[in-house]
N, C-alpha and C positions, 0 to 999 in steps of 0.2 A: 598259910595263916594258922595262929592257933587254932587249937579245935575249938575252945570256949567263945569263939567270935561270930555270931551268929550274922552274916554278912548275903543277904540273898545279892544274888551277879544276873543281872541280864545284860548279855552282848547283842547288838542290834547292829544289823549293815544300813547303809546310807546309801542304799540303792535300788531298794524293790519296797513292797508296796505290805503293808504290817498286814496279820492274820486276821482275817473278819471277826474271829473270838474274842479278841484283845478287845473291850470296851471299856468307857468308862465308867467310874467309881463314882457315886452321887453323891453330890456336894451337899453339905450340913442345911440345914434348916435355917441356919440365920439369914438376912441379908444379905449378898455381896458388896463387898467395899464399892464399886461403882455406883453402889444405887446410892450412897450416903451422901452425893452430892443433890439435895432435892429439886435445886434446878433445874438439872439435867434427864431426873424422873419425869417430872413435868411436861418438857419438850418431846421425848421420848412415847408418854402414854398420852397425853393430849392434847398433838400438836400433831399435823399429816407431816410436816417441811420434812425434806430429807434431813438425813443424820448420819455423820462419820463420828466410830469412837476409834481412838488408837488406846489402849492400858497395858500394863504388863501383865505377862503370864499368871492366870490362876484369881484372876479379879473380877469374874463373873462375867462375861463379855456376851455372854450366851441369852444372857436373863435379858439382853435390851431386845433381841430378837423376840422373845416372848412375848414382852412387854409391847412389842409393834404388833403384833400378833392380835395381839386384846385389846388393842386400843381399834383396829381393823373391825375386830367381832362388833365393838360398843357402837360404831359409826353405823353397821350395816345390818336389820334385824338378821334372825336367823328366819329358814334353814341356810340360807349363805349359799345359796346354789347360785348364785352370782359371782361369788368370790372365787378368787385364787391367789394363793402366795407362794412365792418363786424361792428355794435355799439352794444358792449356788453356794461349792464348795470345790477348793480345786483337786482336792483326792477321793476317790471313793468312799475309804474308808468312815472320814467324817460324814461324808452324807447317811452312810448305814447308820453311823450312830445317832444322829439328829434325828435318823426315823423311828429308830427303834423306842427315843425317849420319846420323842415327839406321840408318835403312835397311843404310846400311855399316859399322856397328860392329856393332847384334845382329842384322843377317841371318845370317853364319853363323851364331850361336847356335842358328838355325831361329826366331828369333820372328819374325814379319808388320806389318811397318808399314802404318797404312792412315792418308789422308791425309781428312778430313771437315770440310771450309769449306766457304763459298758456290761458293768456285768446282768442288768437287765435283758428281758426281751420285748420291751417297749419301745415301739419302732413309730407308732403314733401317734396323731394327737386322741384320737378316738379310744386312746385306751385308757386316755387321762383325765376323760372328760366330766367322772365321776368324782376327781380326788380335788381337796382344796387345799392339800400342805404338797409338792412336791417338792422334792431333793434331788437335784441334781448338779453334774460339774456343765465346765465351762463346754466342755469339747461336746458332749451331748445337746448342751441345750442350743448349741451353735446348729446342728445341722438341722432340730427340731424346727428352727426357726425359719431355716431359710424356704419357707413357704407359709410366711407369716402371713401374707397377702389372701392365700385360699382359705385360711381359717379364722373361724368369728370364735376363739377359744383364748385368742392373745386379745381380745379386746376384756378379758372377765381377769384378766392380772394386774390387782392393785397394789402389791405387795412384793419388793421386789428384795430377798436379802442375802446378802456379799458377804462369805466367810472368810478373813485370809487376805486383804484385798491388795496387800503388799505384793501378791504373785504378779501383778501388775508387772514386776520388772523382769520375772524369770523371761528366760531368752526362748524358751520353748511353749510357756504356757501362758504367758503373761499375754501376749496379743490375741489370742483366740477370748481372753476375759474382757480385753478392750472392747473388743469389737463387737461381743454379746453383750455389754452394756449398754455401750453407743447405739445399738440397735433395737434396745430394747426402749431407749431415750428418744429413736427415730418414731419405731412405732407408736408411743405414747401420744409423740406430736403431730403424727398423721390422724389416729386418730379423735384428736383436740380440732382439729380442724376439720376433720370430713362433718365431724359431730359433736357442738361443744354444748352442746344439752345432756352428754351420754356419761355425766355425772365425772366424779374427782378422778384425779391422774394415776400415775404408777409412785409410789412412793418409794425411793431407796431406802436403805440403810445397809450402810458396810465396817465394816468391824475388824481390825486388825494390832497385834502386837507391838509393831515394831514400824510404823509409819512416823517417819520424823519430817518428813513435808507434809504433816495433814492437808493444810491449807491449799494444796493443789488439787489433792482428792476432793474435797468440800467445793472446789470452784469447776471440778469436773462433773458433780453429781449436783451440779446447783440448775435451781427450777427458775420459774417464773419469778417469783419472789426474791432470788439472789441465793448468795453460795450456802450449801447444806449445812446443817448446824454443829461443832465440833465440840467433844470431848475429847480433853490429851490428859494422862497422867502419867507421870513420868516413874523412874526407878524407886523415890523416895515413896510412892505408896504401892506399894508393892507389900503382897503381904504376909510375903515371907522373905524374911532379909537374905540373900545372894551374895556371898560369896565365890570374885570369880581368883581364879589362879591360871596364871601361864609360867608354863614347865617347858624350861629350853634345853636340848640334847646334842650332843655333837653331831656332828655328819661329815665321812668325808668325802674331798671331792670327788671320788670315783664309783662311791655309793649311790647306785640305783634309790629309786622311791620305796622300792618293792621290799629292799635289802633293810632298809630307815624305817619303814612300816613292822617288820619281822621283827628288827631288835626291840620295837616297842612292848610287844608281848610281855617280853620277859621284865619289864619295867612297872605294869598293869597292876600285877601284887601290893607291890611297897605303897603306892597310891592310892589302892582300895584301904590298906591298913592304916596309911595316916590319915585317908580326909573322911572315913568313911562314917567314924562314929558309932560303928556295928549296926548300919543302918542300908538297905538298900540299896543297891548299888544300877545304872544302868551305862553302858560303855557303847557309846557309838565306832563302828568300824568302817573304812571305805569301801570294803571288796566284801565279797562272802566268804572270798578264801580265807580273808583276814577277819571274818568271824569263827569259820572252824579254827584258824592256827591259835588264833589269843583263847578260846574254852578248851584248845587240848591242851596248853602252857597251863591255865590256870587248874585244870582237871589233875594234871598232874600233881602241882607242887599246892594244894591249898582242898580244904576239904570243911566244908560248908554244910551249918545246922542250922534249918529252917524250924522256926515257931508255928503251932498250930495254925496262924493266920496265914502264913505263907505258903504252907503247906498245903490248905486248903484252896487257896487261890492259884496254885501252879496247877496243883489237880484240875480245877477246871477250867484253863487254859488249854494246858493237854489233852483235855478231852473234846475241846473244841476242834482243837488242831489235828486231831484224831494220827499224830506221828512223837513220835518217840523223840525225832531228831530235834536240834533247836530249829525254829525257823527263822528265816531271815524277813528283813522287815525293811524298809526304806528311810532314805532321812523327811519322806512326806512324814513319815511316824511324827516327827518336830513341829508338824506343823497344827498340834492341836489334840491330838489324842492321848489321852491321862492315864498314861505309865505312872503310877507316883515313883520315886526314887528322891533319896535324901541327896546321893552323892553321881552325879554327872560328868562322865568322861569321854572328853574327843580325842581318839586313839589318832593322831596325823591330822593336819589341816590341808591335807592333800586327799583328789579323791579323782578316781578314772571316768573321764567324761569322753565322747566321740574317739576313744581312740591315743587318748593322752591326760596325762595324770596336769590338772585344775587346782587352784586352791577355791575352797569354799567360797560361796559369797557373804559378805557380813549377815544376810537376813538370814542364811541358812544358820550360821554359826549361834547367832543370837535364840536362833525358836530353838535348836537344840540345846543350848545353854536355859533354856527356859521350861525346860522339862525337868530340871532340879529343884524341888521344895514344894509340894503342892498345899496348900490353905487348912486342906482337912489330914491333914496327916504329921505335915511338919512347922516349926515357927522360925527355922534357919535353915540354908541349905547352904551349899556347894556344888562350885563346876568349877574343872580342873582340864585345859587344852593342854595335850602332851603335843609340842611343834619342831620345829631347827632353832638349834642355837641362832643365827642369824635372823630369823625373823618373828624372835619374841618379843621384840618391843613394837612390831608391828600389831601383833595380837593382845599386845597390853593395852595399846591405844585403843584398838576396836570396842575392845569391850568397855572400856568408857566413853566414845563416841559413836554418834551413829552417821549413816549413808543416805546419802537422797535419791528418793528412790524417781526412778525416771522410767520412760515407756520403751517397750519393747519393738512397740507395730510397726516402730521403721524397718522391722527388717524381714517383716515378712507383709510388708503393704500391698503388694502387688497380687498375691493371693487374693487376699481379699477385699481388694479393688474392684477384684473381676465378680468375687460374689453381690458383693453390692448392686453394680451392674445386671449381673442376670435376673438378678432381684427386684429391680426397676428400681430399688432406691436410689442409686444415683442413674440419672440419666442426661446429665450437660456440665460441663466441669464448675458453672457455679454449681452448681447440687454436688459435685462432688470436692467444691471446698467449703460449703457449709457441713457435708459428712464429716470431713479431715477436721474444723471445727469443736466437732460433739466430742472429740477423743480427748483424751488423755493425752496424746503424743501433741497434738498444737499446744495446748498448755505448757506446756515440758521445752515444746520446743522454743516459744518465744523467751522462758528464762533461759534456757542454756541450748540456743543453735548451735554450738558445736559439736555436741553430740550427736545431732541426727542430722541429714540430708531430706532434708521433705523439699518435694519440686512435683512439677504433673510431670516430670519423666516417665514415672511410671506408668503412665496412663501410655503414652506413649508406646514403651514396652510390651504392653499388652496389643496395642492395635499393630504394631510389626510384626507380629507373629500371624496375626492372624484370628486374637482372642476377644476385640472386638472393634467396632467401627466408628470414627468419628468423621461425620461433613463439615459444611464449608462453618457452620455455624458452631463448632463442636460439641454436636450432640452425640450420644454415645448410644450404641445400641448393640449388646452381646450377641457374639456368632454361635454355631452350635458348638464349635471348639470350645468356646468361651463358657458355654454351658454343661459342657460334657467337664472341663475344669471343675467348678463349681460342683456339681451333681458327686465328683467320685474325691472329693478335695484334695488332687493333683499338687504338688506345689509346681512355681513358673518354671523355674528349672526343668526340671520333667517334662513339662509340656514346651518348651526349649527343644529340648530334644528330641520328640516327637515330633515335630515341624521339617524336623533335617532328614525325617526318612525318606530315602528314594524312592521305595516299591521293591525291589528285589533284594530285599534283607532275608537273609537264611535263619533259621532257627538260632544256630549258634549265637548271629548275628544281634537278633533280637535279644534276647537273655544279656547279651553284655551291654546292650542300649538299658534294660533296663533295671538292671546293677548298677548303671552309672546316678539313676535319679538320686534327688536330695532324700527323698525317704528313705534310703536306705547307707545314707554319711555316716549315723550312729556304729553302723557294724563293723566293728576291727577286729584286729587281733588283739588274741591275748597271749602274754607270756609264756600261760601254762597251756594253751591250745596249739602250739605249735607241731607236735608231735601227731594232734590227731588232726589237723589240718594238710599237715607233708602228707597223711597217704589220702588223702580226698585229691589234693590240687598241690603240685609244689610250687607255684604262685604264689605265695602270703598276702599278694596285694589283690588278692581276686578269691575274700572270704567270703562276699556275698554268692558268686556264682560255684565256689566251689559246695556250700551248703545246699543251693538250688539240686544241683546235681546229685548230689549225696541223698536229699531228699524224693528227686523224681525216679531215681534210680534204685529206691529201697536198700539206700545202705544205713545199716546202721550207726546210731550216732549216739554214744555215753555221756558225753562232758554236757554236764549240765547249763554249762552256761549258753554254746551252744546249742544245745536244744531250746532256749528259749531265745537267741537270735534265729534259727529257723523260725519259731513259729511267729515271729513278726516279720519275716519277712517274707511268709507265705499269707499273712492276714493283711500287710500291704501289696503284694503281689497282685490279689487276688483282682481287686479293683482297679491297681496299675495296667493291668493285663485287659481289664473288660474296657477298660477308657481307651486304648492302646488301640483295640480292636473296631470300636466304634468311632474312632476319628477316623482312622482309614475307611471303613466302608461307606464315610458323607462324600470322600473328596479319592475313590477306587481307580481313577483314569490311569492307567498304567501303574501299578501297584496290586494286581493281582498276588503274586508271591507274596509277598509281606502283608498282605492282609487275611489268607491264608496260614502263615504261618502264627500270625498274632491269632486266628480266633483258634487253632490247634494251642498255642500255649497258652492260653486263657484257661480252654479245656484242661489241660495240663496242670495248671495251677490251684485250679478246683479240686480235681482227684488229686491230686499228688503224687502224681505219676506220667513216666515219659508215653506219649500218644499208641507208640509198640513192645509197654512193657508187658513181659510175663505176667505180670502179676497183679492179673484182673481180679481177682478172686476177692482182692484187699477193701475193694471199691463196696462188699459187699454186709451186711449189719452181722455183725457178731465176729466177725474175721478181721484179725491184725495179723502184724508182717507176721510171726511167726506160721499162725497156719495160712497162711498164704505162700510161705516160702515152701510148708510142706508139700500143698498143692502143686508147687512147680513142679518140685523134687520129684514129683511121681508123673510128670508131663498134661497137667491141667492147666495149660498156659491159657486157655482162649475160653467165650461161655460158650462157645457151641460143645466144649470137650465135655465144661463138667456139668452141661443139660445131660450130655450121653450117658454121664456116668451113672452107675447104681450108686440109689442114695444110703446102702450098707456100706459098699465099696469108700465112699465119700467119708463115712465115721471112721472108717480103718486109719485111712489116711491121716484124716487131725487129730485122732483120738479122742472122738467124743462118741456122748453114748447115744441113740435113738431117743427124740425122730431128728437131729441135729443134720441128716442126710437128707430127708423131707426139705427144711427149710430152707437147704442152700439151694436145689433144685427149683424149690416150688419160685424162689428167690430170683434166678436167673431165666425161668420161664416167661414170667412175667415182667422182664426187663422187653424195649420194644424193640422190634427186629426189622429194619426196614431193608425197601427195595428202588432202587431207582433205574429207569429205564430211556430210553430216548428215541426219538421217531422221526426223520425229516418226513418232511410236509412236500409231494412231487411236485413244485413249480419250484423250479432250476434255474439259476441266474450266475452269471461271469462273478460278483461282484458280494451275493447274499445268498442266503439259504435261511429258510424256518424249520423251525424248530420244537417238536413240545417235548416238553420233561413232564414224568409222570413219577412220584413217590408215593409209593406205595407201604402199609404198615401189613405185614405177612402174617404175624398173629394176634390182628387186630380183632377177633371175637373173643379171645385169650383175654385180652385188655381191658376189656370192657369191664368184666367183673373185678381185675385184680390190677395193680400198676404197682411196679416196684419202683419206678423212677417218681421222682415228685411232681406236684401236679402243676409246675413251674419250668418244666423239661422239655427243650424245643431243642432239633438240629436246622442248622444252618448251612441251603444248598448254594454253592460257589461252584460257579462255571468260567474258563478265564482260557487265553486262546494263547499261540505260541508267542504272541506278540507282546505277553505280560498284560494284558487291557483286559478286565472285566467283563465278560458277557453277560454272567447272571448271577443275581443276589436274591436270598428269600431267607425270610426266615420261619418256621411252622413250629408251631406247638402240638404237643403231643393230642390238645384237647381238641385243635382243629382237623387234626389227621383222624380222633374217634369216631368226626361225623358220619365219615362215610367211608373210614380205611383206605382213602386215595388223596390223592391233590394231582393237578395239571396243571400250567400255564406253555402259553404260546412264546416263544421267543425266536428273533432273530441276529445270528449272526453273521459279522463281517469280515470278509476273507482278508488273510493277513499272505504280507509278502513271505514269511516266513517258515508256513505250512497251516494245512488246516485241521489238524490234529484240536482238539479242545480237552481240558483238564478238569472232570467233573467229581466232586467233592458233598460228601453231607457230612456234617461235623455236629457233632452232640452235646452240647453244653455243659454238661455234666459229668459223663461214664467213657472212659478208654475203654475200646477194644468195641464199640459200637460204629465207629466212621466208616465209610463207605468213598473208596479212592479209586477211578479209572477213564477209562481213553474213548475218544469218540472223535470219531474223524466223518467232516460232514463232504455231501458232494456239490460240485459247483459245475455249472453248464461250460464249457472251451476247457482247452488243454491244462492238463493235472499241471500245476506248479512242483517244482520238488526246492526244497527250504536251501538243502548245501548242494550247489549243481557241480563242484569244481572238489568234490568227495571222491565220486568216483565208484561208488559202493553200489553194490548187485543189485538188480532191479527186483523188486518182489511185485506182487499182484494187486493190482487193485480192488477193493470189494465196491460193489455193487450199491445203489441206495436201493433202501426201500420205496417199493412203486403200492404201498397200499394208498388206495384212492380216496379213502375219508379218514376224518378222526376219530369217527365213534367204534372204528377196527379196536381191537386187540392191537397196543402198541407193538412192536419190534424197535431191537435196540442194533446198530451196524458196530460191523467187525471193525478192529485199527488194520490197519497192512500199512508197512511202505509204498508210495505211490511212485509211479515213472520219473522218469526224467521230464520234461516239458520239453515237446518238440519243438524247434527253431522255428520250422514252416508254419505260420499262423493259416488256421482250417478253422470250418464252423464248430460248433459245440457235438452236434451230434456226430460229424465225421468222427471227432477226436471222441467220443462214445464209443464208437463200433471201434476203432481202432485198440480202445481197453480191454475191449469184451474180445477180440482177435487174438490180445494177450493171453486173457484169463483162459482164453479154450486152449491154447497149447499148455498150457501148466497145471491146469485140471482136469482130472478125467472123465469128469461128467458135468459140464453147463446145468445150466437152468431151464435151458429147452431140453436138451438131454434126457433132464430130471423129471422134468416133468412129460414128454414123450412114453421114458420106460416107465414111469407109474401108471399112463392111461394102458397102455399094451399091456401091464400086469392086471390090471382091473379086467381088462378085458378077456386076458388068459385066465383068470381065476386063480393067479398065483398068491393067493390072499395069505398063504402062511409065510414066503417067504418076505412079504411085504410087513407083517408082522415081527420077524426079526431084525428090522434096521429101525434104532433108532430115532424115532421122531423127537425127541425132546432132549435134549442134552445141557445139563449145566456146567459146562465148560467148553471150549472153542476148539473141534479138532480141523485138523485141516481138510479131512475128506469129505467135511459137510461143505453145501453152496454156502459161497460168499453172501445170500440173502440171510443165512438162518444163523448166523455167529455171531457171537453175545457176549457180556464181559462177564463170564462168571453166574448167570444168573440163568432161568431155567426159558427154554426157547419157546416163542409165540408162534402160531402158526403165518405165514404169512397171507396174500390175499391167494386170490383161485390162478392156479397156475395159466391156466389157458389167457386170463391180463397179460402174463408175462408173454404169454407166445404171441399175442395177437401185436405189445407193443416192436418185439423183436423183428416181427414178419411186415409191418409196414412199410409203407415207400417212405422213402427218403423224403 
């Protein structure tokens, strides 16, 4: 461009979510054109009835929300601690903004703004019990809610208000809006009826752009009284005149999107110069990529001089943004937040959705097209679609017609069918065709059934899985599957899938089960991720699990895009994993493995890290991969290494300065160390054996003062036998283990045809490199079974139970060995006893009588020094100690007084 052309450019992608800096410019002091209609004022400030306005861009739409606001205050004296008014909004963004103005208008009044998206940490309703304006989206106030019933905090929301309410149709957000509406329309009339003394109802109002079926919204958001009250203005009051242009380009047929998208760049120029006016410019893009490529074309060949006001305003953008680079922003950006720009460009009407290149939808095209010309700034504008030759007269039409906009929730009914359900809102299928009713989607669906499929199949659905239950009368009543859905919002698919698990899914196995859920349909390939996708996995069609891996495995990953499919798909993971894990442990009957492996990759999921990876060190505050990588490099794999190490030693290594080796140590000290032991119980039986388990926390006085783990941090003991069946399930918290530094329970197990080996597990919820994995083989009264008889493979020895005679002993934990073959000749329990112990004495060289003989004879001789040099305690298993004192790793208990052992040896028969 000339250089005399003072043309500010912002490119914006149509896929991520605008910079929290970007706010809006405050609108002039005059009235807004909506309010000039005084009837509509009227209804608005003086009137409760619900109210839908549909206007176009830039006509004040914001001010009726105020106006409900203050008509609210006039009804109810003050201090209003009664009151609450609800701003759903379906991005973020907008809600930051509505707070931030909101904030400085009724803070003096004394009302409390509180702010409840994702990126909050408002998990309560108790955090919100002080605020009367909240701002929130759909997807938050959705889970807020689903425990409407324990809280007397939804009975004080009189004020209910819908920004945006067209999202109604998106296909990903639009039914979660449904459905917190409908719910919100449910609770109002529960409590109308528990209590119709308990003074006026919830009042809507919802407010949207580009609503060309109002009349369906107004009879969805319609009360007692009949359908809510409607404002519609159409293009002609609009108040800034729009001009729209559609630009058609060749393409040919062997021309990718990508290829059609690239040659637009170089076309972006000439369009900024003729519609532009030397006036602001904003360019929507589809990809990010395709926001660097079109500012490095334009960087190139055009060179742009901003006026003090623009100057000033980039500056503090930038500085909000606190990065140099451009950021990218989303086409939610379209959905209401005040970019002003005179001249508005859609680079493509194509854009990458799940996986494959979409044309927009009219409502997107239109809010973007309505970000050109704002009230206080410009009195004409311009929007310019750059599209295909071929379907420019499609995009001529659009922009002079508009779309009817229809519901989404048929297609995700079944989810939240089942929440309803747990939620006792529905509970008999009339209650839940008067819920289907309250929507949006029955509306929709009696004008145009062919759009959707509504039937109680879905109800259906849910009760063949297993997600809940209908009798003869069909009443409905959610299972804990059904609730454990609900609780981690599962979709049915997913929980589909989880149904079909056998019990003996292997780790690998699992990860690819849960790769497959709908939560994670969005992540594909990308064109340009190819290259770093071949060295992860050369699968392309297994990007989810090849990122898992990349991720548990501490490989590093560059491509930006990338990096933010990992981190959703470890933030859905996360909860996939814990749902995953808690369905298995309701219904454990032969499904030991797989329920083991599910609560190790849960663990998993949490760290971000494989259950035996090197690189514990990462798990810990102030340390990312790189000094963690260093940590390995020097052989710090495990915390017991780098407790040993010197905390100089430990700065060498990351290269930091003092006390940096203090922390990491003091860090891992106080991380918790446990112990698990096992003890049969000597009553002997063909059939069962008792059992107690003892966990123990080893530097549980250490603890007391200090816990580096959260105070949320429990492991989970899993005991499971050769037969795949579940013996034992617990779960302990760290706070229950501080009472007394122990835990015990009693258990019995059952002897399986296929050995009695048992597979004992403590799993941490949180931290790799804490689990606790090993073998116990119990004893049973008649002949040892052996699992493979037709193996063939060398007999080894049997070990011995423990014969201590109470509980309140110092536990002992027994050795594993291979056991005999099982003799053919059926003999009583104790013959086939002695005949073990006939074994054990040719293959060891000192019994237990032996043992205990030469220790009395050394007592007696006074050989007290050389009885001083063997070993009493051993934390590991050698073979020349008795089969009574071998232990899995763990440091040896004494057992009872040897002369037991002799007296049980030397009885009769």
């Amino acid at each position: 461009l000339p250089v005399n052309e003072q043309v500010p450019v912002c490119l914006v992608q149509t896929a991520h979510r605008p910079p929290c800096g970007i706010t809006a410019r405050k609108k002039p002091a005059s009235i807004p054109l909506i309010l000039s209609q005084s009837v509509y004022k009227v209804k608005i400030l003086y009137t409760s009835k619900n109210f839908v306005a549909c206007a176009p861009t830039g006509s004040g739409k914001t001010v009726l929300f105020e106006l409900a606001i203050i008509q609210l205050l006039m009804e109810n004296p003050p201090p209003w601690c009664n009151v609450k008014v609800v701003y759903m909004a379906p991005i973020k963004a907008l809600c930051s903004q509505r707070y931030e103005n909101w904030k400085q208008k009724f803070g003096p009044l004394g009302l409390n703004c509180k702010e409840l998206t994702g990126d909050t940490e408002i998990d309560d309703f108790f955090e919100i019990q002080d605020a009367h304006l909240i701002m929130t989206t759909p997807e938050k106030w959705d889970s807020m809610t689903r425990k409407w019933r324990d809280n007397c905090l939804m009975q004080l929301v009189k004020l209910f208000l819908i920004d945006e309410v067209h999202v109604v149709k998106d296909s990903t957000r639009g039914a979660t809006l449904e459905v917190v509406v409908s719910r919100m329309k449910t609770i109002n009339s529960y409590h109308e009826n528990e209590n119709p003394q308990s003074g006026p109802s919830v009042r809507f109002v919802a407010v949207s752009a580009t609503i060309p079926n109002m009349s369906d919204i107004a009879e969805w958001l319609s009360d007692w009284s009949g359908p809510a009250t409607c404002l519609e203005m159409d293009e002609s009051h609009r108040p800034v005149k729009l001009r729209k242009v559609v630009l058609g380009y060749p393409c040919g047929t062997n021309q990718t999107e990508f290829k059609f998208d690239l040659s637009l760049n170089y076309k972006i120029a000439n369009v900024i110069q003729t519609y532009s006016d030397q006036k602001p410019t904003l360019v929507f893009c589809s990809t990010r990529k395709g926001v660097q490529q079109s500012a490095s074309v334009l960087a190139k060949d055009a060179r742009f001089i901003m006026g003090a006001e623009h100057k000033q305003r980039l500056m503090k953008y930038a500085s909000s943004i606190l990065d140099s680079k451009l950021r990218v922003t989303t086409s939610t950006l379209a959905m209401g937040v005040n970019l002003p720009a005179h001249l508005v460009i859609i680079k493509s009407t194509m854009h990458y959705v799940s996986g494959a290149c979409e044309e927009y939808s009219e409502i997107d095209m239109l809010q973007m097209i309505g970000r050109a010309g704002r009230p206080q700034f410009d009195t004409t504008a311009t929007s310019v679609i750059m599209t295909r030759s071929h379907t420019k007269d499609k995009y001529q039409q659009l922009v002079s017609g508009t779309e009817t906009i229809e519901s989404s929730l048929h297609t995700q009914l079944v989810e939240h069918l089942n929440a309803e359900i747990v939620l006792h809102t529905i509970s008999d299928a009339n209650v839940a065709l008067d819920w289907i009713r309250s929507t949006f989607l029955y509306i929709r669906a009696l004008k145009n059934p062919s759009y959707y499929e509504l039937c109680l199949k879905n109800l259906n659905s849910l009760a063949t899985i297993g997600l809940i239950t209908m009798d003869e009368d069909i009443n409905f009543k959610p299972t804990e599957a059904g609730k454990l859905m609900a609780r981690y919002c599962i979709a049915f698919d997913t929980m589909k899938q989880f149904s079909l698990v056998s019990g003996s899914e292997t780790m690998p196995e699992l990860i690819g089960l849960i790769s497959k859920g709908k939560e994670f349909s969005d992540v594909q390939l990308r064109i340009n991720e190819k290259r770093t996708l071949n060295t992860l996995n050369r699968d392309k069609n297994r990007t989810t699990i090849s990122l898992i891996q990349a991720q548990l495995g501490s490989i590093p990953v560059q491509e930006f895009g990338l990096i933010q499919d990992t981190g959703k798909i470890f933030r859905n993971g996360i909860r996939i994993t814990k749902c995953l894990s808690e369905l298995l442990s309701q219904n454990s009957k032969k499904k030991f493995t797989a329920l083991l492996n599910a609560l190790i990759l849960s663990k998993c999921f949490r760290a971000r890290l494989w259950e035996n990876s090197p690189f514990v060190s990462k798990q810990l505050e102030k340390i990312g991969l790189t000094l963690s990588t260093a940590m390995v490099n020097a052989g710090l794999t495990t915390f017991q290494k780098i407790e040993q190490t010197n905390a100089r030693e430990l700065e060498l290594i990351v290269n930091r300065h003092p006390p940096f080796g203090n922390q990491i140590r003091e860090a891992v000290i106080h991380l918790p160390k446990y112990e698990v032991s096992l003890e049969q119980i000597p009553r002997y039986s063909i059939s069962t054996a008792e059992i107690v388990v003892t966990v123990n926390l080893r530097n549980y006085e250490q603890l007391l003062s200090k816990r580096t783990a959260p105070d949320h941090h429990f492991v989970t003991l899993i005991i499971g036998d050769c037969d795949n069946n579940m013996v034992f399930l617990q779960k302990l918290t760290d706070s229950l283990l501080l009472k007394s530094g122990s835990w015990s329970r009693k258990t019995e197990v059952t002897r399986t045809p296929k050995g009695e080996e048992l597979s004992v597990n403590l799993i941490s919820s949180e931290f790799v490199g804490l689990d606790i994995q090993q073998k116990y083989s119990a004893f049973y009264a008649g002949a040892k079974r052996f699992a493979a008889e037709t193996t063939g493979s060398e007999s080894m020895p049997i070990t011995a139970p423990s014969l201590q005679g109470t509980l309140q002993k110092a536990p002992s934990k027994v050795g594993v060995g291979t056991v005999l073959k099982r003799n053919t000749n059926r003999e009583s329990g104790f013959s086939s006893y002695l005949r073990d112990l006939k074994s054990r004495n040719e293959t060891f060289s000192e019994t237990p009588v032996k043992h205990c003989n030469k220790y009395l004879d050394n007592l007696s001789s006074g050989e007290e020094q050389e009885i001083k040099k063997k070993p009493q305690h051993s934390g590991y298993r050698e073979s020349s100690l008795s089969p009574v004192n071998q232990t899995y790793g763990f440091s040896n208990i004494p057992s009872s007084d040897p002369t037991d052992d002799s007296e049980f040896f030397s009885s009769d028969n």
